[in-house]
Residue, then its C-alpha position, 0 to 999 in steps of 0.5 A: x050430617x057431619x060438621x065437615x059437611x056444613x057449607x054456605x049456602x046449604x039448608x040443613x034441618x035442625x033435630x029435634x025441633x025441625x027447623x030449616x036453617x039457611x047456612x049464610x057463612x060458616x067457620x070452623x072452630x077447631x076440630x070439633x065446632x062450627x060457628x054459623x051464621x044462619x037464617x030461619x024460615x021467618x029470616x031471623x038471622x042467629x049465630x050458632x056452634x055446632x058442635x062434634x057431639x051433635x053429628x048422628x051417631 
């Protein structure tokens, strides 16, 4: 997935863990970085960048 893909709202799977995250709010931080705000299946909420180097190659 790619960081321009990222949207409020959606779940996306975290790699190599497997986590579902909830994406609440995100906002782009430059270029290559996303900051979100997400909630995991046992609804912690967490802040996280994601960043270009963690798209799929």
């Amino acid at each position: 997935m790619r960081l321009e893909d990222l949207i409020s709202g959606s779940t996306i799977v975290v790699e190599p863990s497997g986590e579902r995250l909830n994406l609440i709010s995100i906002e782009f931080a430059g270029d290559d970085a996303v900051k979100a705000v997400c909630r995991y299946e046992d609804n912690r909420l967490d802040e996280r960048v994601f960043y270009r180097t963690d798209e799929p190659k």
